[in-house]
N, CA, C and O atoms as a GROMACS GRO file, in nm:
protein
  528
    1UNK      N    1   0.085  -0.116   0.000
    1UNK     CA    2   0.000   0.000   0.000
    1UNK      C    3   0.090   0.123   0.000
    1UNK      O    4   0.183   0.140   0.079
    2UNK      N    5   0.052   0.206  -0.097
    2UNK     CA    6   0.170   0.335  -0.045
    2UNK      C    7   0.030   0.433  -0.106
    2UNK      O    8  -0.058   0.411  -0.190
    3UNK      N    9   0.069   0.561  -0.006
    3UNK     CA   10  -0.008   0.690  -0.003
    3UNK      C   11   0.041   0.801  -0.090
    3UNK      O   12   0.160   0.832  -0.091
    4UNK      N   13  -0.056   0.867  -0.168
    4UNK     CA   14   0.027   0.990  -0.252
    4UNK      C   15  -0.003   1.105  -0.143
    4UNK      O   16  -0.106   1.130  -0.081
    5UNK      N   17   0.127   1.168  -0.142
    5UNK     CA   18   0.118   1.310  -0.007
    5UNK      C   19   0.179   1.435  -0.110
    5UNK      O   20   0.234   1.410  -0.217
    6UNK      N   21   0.162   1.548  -0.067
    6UNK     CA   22   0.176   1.664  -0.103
    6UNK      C   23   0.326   1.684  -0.080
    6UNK      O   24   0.394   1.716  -0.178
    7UNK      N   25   0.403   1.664   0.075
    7UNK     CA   26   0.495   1.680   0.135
    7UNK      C   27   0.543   1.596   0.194
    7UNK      O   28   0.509   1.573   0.310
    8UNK      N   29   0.681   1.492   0.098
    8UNK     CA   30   0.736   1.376   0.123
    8UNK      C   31   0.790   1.406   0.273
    8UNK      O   32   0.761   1.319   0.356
    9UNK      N   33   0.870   1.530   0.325
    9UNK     CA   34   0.901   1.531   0.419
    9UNK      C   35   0.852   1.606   0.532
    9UNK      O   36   0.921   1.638   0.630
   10UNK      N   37   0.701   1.639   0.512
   10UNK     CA   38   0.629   1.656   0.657
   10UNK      C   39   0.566   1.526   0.666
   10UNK      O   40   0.543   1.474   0.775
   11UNK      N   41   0.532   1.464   0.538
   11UNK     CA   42   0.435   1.354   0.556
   11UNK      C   43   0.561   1.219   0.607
   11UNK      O   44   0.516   1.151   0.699
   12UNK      N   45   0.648   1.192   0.578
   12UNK     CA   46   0.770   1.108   0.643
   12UNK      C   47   0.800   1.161   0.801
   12UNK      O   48   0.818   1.076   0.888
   13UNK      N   49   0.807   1.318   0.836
   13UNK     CA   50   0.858   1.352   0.976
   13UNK      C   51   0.710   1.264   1.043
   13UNK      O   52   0.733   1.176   1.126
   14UNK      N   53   0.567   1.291   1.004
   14UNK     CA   54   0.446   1.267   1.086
   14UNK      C   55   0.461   1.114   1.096
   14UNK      O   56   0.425   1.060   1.202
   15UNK      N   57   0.506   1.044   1.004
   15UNK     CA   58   0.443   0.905   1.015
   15UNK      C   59   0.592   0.834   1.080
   15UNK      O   60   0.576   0.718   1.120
   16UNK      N   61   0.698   0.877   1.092
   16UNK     CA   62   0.818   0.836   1.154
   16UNK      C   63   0.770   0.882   1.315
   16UNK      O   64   0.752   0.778   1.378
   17UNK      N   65   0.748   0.984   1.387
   17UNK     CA   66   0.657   1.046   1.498
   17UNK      C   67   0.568   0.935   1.502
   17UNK      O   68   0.585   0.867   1.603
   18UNK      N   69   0.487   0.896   1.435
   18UNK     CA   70   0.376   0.844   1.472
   18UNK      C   71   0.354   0.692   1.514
   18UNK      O   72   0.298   0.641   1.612
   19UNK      N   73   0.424   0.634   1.396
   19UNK     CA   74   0.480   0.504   1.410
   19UNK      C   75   0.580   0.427   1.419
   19UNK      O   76   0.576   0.306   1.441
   20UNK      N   77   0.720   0.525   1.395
   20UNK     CA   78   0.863   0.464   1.435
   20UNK      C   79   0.899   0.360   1.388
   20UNK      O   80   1.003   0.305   1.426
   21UNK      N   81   0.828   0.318   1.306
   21UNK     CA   82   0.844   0.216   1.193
   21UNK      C   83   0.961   0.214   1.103
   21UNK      O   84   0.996   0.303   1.027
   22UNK      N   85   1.033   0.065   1.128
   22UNK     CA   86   1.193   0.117   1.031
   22UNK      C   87   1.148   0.128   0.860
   22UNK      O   88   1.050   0.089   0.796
   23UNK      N   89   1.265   0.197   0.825
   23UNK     CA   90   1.218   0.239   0.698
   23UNK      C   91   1.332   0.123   0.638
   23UNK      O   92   1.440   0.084   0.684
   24UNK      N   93   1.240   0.080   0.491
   24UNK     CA   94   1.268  -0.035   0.427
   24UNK      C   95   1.364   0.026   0.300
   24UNK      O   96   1.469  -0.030   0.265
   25UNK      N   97   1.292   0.191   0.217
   25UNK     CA   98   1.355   0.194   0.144
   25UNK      C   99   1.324   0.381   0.129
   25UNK      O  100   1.206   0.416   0.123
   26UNK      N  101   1.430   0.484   0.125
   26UNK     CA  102   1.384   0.545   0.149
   26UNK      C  103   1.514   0.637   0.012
   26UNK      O  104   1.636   0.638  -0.008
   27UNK      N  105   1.405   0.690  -0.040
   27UNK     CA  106   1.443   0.786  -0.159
   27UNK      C  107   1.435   0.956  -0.192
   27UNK      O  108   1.476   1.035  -0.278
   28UNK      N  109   1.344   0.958  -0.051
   28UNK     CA  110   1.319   1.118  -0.052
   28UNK      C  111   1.402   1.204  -0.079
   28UNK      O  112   1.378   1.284  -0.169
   29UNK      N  113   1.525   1.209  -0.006
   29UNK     CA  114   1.650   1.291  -0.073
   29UNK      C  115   1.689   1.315  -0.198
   29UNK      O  116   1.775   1.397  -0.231
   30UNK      N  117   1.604   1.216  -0.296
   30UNK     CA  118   1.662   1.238  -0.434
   30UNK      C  119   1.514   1.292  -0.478
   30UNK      O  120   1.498   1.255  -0.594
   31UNK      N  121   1.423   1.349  -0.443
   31UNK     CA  122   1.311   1.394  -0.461
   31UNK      C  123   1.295   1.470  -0.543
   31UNK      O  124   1.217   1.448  -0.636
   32UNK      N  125   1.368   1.586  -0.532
   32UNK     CA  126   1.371   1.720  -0.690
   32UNK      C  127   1.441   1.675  -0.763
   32UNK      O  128   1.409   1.719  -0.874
   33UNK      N  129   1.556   1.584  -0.774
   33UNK     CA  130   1.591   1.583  -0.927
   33UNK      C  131   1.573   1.499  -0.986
   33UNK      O  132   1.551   1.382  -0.954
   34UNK      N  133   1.582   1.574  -1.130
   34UNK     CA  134   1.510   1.517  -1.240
   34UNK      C  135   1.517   1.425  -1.286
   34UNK      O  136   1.619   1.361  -1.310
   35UNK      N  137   1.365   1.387  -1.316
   35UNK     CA  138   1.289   1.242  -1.346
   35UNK      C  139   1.269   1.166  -1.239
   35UNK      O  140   1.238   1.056  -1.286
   36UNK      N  141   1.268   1.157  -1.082
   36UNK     CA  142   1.298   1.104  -1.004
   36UNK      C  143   1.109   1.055  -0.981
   36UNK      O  144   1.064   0.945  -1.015
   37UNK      N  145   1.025   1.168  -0.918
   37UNK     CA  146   0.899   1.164  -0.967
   37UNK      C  147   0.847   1.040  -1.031
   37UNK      O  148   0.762   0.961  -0.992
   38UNK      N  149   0.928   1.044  -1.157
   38UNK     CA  150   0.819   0.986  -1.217
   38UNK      C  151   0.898   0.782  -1.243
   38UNK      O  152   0.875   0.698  -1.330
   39UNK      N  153   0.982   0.780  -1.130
   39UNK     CA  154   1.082   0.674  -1.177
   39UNK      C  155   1.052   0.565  -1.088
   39UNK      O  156   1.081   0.571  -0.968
   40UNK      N  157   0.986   0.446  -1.150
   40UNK     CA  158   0.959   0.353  -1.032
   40UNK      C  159   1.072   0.293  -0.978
   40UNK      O  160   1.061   0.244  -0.865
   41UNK      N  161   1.234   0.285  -1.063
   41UNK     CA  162   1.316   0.272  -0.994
   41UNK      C  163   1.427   0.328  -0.911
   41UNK      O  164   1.540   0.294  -0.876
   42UNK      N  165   1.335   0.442  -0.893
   42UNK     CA  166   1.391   0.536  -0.797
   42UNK      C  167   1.252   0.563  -0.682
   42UNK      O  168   1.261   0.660  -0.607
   43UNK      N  169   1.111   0.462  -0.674
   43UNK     CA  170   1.060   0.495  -0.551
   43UNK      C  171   1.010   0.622  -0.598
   43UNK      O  172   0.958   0.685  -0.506
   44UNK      N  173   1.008   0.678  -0.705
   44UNK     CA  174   0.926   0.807  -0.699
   44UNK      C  175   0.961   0.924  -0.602
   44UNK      O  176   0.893   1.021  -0.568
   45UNK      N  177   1.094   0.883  -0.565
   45UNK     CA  178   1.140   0.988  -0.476
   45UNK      C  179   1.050   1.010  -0.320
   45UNK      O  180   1.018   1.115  -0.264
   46UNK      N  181   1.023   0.861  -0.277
   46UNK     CA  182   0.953   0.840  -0.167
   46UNK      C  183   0.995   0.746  -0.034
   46UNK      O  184   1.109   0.748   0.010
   47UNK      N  185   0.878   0.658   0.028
   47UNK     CA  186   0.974   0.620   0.133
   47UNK      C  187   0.884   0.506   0.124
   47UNK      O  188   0.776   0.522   0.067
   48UNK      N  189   0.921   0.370   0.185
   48UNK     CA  190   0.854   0.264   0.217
   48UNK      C  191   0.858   0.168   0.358
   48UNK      O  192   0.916   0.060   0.352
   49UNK      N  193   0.810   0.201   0.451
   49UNK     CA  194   0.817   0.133   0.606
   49UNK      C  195   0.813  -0.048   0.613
   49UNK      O  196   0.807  -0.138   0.529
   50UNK      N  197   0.815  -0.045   0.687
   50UNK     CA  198   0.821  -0.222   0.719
   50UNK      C  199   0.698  -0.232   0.844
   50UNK      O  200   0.735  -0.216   0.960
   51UNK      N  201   0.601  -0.250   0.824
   51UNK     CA  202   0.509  -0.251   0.958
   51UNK      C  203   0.563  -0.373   1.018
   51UNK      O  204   0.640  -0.460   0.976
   52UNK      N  205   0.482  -0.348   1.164
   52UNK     CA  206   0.539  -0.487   1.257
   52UNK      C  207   0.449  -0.613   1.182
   52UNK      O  208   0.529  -0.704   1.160
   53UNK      N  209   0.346  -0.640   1.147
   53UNK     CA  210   0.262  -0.692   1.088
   53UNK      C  211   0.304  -0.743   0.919
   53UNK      O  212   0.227  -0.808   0.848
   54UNK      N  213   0.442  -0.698   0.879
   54UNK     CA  214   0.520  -0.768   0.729
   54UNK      C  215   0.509  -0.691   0.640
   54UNK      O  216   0.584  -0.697   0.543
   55UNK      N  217   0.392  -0.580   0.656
   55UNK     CA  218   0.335  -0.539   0.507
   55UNK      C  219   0.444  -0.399   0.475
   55UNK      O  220   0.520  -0.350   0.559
   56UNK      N  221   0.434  -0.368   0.376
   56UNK     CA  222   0.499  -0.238   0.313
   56UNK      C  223   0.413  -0.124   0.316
   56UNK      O  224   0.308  -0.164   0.265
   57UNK      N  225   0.397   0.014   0.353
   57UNK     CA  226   0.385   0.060   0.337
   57UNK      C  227   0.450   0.220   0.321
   57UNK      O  228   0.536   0.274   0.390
   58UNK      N  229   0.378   0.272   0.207
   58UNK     CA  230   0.482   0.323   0.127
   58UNK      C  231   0.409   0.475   0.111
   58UNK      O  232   0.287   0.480   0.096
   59UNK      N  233   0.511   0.630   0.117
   59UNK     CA  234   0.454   0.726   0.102
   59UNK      C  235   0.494   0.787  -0.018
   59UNK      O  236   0.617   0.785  -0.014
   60UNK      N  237   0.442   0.864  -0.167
   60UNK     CA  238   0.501   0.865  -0.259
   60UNK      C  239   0.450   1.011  -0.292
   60UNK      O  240   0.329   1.033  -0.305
   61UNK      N  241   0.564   1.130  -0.307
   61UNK     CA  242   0.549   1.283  -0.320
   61UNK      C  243   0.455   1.238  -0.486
   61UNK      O  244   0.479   1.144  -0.561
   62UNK      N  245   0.331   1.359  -0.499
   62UNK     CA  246   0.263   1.358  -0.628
   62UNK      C  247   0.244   1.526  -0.630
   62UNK      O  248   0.256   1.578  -0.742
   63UNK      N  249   0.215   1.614  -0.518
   63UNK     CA  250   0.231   1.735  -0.613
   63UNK      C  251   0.120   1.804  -0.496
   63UNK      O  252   0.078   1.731  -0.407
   64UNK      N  253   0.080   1.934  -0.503
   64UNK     CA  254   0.003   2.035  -0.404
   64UNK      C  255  -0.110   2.013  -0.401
   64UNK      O  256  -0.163   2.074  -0.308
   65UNK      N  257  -0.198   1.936  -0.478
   65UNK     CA  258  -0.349   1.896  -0.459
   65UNK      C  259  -0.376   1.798  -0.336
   65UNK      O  260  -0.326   1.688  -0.316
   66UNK      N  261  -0.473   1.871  -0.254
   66UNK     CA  262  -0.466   1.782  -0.131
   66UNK      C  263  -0.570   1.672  -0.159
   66UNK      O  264  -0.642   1.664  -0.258
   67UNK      N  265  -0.564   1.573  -0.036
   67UNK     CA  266  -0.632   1.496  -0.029
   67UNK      C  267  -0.834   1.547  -0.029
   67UNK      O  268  -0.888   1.650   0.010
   68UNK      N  269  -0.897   1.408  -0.096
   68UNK     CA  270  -1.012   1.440  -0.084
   68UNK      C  271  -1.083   1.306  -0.054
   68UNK      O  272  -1.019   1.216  -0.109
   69UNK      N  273  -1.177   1.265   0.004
   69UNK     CA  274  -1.196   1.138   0.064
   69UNK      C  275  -1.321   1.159   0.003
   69UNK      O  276  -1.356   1.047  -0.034
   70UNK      N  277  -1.401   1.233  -0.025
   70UNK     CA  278  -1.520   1.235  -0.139
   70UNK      C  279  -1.483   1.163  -0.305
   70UNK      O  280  -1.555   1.157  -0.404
   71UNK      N  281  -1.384   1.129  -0.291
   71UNK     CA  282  -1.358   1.138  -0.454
   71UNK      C  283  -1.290   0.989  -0.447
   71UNK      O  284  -1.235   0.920  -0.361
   72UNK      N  285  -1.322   0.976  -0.580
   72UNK     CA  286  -1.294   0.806  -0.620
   72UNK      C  287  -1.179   0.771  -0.615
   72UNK      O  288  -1.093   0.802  -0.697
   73UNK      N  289  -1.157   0.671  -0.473
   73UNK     CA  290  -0.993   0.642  -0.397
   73UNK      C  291  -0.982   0.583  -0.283
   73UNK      O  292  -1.005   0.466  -0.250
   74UNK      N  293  -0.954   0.652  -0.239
   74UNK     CA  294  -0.922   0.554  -0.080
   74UNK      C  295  -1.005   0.661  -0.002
   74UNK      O  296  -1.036   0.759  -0.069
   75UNK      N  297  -1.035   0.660   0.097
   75UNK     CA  298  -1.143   0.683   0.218
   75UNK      C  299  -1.075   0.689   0.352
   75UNK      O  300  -1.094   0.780   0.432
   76UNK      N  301  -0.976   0.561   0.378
   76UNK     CA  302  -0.908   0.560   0.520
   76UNK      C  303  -0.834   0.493   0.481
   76UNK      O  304  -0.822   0.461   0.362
   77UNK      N  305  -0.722   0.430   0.635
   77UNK     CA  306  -0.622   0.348   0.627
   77UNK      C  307  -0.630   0.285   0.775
   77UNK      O  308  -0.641   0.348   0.880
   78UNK      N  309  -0.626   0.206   0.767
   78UNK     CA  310  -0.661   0.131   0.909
   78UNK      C  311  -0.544  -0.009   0.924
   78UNK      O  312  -0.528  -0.112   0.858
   79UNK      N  313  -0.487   0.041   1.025
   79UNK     CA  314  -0.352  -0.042   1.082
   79UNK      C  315  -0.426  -0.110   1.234
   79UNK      O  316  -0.485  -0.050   1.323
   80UNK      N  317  -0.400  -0.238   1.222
   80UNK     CA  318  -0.460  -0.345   1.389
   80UNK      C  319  -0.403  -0.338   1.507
   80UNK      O  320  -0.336  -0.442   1.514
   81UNK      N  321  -0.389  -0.277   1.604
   81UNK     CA  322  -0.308  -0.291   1.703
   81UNK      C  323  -0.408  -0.469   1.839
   81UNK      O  324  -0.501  -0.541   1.801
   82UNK      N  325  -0.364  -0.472   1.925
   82UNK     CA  326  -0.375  -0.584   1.965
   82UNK      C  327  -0.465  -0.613   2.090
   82UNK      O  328  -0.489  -0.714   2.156
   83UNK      N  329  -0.514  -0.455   2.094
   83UNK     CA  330  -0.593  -0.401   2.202
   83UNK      C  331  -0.660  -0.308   2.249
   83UNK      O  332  -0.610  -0.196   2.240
   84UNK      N  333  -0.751  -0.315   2.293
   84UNK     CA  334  -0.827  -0.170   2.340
   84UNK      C  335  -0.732  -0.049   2.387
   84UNK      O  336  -0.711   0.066   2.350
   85UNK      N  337  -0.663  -0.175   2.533
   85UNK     CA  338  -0.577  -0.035   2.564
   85UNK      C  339  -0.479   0.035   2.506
   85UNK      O  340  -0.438   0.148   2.531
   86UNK      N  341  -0.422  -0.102   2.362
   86UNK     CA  342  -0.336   0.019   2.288
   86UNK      C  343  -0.391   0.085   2.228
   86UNK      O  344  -0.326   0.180   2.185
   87UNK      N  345  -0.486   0.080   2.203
   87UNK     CA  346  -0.605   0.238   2.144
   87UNK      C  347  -0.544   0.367   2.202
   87UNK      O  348  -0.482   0.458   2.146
   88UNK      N  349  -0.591   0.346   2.367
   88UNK     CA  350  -0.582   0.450   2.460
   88UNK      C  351  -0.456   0.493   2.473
   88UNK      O  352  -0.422   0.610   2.488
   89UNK      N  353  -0.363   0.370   2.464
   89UNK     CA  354  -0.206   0.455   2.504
   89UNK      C  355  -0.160   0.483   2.344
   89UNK      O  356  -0.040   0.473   2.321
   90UNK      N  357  -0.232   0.511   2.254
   90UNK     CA  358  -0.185   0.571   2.114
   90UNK      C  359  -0.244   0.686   2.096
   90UNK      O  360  -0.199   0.775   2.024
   91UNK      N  361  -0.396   0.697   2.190
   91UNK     CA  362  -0.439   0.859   2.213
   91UNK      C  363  -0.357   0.917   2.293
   91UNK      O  364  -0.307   1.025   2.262
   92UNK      N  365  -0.327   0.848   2.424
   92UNK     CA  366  -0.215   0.906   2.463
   92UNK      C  367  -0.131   0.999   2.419
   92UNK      O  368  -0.134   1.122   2.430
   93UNK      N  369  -0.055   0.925   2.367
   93UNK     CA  370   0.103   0.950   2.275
   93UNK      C  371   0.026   1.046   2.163
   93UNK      O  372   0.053   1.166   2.163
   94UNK      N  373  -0.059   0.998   2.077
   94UNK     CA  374  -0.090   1.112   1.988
   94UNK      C  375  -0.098   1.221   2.106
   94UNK      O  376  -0.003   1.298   2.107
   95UNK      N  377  -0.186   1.239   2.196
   95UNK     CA  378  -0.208   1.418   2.302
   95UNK      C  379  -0.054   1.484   2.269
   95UNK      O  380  -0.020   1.587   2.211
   96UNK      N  381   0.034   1.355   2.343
   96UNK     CA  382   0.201   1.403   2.395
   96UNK      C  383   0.265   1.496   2.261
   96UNK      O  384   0.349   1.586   2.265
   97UNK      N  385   0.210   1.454   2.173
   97UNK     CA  386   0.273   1.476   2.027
   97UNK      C  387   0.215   1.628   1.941
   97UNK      O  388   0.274   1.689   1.851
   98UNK      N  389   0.076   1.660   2.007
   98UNK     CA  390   0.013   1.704   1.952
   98UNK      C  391  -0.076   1.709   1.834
   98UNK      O  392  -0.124   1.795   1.760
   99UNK      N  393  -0.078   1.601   1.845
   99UNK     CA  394  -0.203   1.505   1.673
   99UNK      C  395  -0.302   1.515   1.749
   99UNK      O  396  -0.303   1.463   1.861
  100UNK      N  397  -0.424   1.599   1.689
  100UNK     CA  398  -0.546   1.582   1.741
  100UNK      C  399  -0.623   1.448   1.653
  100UNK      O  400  -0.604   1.418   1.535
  101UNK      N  401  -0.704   1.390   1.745
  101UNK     CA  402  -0.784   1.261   1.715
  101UNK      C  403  -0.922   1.236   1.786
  101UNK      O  404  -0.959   1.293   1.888
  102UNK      N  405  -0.976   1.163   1.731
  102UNK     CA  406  -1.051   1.109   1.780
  102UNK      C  407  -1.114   1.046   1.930
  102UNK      O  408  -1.017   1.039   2.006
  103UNK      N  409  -1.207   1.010   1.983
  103UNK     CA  410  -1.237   0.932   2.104
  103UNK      C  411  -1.190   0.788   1.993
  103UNK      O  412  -1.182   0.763   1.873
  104UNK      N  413  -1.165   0.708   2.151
  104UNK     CA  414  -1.147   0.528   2.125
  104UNK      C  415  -1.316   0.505   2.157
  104UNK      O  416  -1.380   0.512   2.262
  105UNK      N  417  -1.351   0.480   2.036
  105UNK     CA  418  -1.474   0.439   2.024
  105UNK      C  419  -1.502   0.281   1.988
  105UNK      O  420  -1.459   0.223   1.888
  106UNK      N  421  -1.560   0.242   2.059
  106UNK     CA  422  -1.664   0.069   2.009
  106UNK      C  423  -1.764   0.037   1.902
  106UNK      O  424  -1.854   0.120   1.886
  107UNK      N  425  -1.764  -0.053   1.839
  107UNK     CA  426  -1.839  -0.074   1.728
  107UNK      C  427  -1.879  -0.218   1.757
  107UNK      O  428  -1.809  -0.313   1.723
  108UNK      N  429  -2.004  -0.232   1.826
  108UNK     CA  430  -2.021  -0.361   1.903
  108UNK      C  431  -2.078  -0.461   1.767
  108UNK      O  432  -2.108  -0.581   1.769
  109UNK      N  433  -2.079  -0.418   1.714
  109UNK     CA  434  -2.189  -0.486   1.570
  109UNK      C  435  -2.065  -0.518   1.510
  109UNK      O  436  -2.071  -0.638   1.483
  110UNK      N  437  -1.949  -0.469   1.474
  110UNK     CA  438  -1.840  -0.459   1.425
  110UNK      C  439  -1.735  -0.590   1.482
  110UNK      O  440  -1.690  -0.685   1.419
  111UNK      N  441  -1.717  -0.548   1.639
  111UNK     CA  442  -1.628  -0.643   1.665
  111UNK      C  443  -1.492  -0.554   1.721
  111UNK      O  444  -1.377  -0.587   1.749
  112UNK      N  445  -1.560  -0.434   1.722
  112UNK     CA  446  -1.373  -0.350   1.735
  112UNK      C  447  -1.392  -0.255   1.773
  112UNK      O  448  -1.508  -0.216   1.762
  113UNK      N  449  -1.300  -0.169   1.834
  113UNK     CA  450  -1.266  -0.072   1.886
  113UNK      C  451  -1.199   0.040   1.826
  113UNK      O  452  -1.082   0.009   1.803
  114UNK      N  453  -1.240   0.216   1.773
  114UNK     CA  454  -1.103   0.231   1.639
  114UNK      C  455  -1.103   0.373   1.735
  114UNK      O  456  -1.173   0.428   1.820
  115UNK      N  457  -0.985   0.390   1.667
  115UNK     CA  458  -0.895   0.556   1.690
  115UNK      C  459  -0.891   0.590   1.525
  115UNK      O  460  -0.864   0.511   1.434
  116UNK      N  461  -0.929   0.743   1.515
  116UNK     CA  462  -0.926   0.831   1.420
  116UNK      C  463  -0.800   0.911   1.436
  116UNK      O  464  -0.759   0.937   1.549
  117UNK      N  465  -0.733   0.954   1.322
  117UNK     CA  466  -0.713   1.095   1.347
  117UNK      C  467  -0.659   1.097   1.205
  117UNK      O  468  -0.662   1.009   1.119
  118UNK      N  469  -0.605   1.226   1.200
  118UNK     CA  470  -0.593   1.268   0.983
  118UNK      C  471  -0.403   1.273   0.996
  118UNK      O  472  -0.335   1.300   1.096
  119UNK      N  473  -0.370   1.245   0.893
  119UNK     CA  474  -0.266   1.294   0.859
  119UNK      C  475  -0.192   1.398   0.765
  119UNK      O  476  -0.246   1.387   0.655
  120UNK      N  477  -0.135   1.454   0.762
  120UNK     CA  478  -0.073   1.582   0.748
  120UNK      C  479  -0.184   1.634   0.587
  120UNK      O  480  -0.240   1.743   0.574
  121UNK      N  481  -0.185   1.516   0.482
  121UNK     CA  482  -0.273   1.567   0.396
  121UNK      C  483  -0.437   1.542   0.433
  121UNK      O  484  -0.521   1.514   0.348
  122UNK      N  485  -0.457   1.553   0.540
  122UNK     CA  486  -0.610   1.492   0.593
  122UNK      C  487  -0.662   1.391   0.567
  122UNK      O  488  -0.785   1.381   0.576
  123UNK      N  489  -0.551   1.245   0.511
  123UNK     CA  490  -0.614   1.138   0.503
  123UNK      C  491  -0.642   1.084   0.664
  123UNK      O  492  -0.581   1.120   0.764
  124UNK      N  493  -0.728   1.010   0.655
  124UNK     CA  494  -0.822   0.944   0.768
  124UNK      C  495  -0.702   0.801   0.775
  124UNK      O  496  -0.648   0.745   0.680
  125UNK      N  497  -0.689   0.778   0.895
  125UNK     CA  498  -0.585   0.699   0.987
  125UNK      C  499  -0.662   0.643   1.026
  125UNK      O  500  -0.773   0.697   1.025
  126UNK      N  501  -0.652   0.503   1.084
  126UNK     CA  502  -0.786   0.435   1.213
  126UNK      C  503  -0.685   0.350   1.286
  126UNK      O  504  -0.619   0.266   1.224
  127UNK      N  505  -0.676   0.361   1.364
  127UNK     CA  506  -0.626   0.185   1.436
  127UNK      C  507  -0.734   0.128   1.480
  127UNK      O  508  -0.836   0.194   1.498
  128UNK      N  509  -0.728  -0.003   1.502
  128UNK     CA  510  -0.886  -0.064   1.501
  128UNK      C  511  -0.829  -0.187   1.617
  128UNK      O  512  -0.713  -0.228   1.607
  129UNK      N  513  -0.904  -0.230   1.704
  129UNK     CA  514  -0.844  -0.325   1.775
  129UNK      C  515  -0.947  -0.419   1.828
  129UNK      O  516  -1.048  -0.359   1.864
  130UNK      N  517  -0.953  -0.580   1.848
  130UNK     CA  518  -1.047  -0.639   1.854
  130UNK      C  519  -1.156  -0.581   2.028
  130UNK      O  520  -1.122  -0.554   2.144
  131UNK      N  521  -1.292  -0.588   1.950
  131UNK     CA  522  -1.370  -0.556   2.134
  131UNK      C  523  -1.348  -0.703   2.215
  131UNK      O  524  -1.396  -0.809   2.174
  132UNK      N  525  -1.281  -0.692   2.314
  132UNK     CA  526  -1.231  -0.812   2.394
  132UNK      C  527  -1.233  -0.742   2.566
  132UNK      O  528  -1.199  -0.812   2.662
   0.00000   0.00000   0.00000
């Protein structure tokens, strides 16, 4: 999964802050020069994490049009943590940080528990954790 952001390196400082996730492959530095953009073997001049969970995820600079969650695309991004209370100690840490978010809310019909909050281009974040 990788995200198109406005700002490879506010959107890399927020999600390094946020999730501390080692980075797998990271190209941002070569970001302005040319052809880099548009070069899948250069990563697009972006970054790609290693979640604890195996998967890749990946942030890739596209240009000043912000995000819109009305429009035909993605909507959210929702990462599992392993518990209610890591819900709470990730609102936590988001307060400490200054990321405003959401309440840890229940979805009893659902099965889960999620945390909101946006990231730097106002895409919608969730952690979601089983109701147990």
């Amino acid at each position: 999964m990788r995200l198109t952001v406005t700002d490879i390196g506010r959107s890399k400082a927020f999600y390094d802050q946020v999730f501390g996730w080692p980075v797998a492959i990271d190209a941002s530095d070569q970001v302005d020069e040319p052809g880099v953009r548009t070069s899948q073997e250069k990563f697009y001049g972006g970054t790609i994490y290693q979640t604890p969970q195996g998967t890749l995820f990946g942030l890739r600079p596209v240009g000043a049009d912000g995000f819109d969650p009305g429009r035909t695309g993605l909507d959210h991004v929702s990462f599992l943590v392993e518990s209610r209370t890591d819900l709470q100690t990730a609102a936590d840490a988001l307060d400490g940080a200054g990321i405003e978010h959401g309440q840890v809310r229940d979805l009893p019909d659902a099965g889960l528990s999620i945390l909101s909050f946006q990231d730097p281009d106002n895409i919608n974040i969730e952690l979601t954790a089983p109701l147990s």
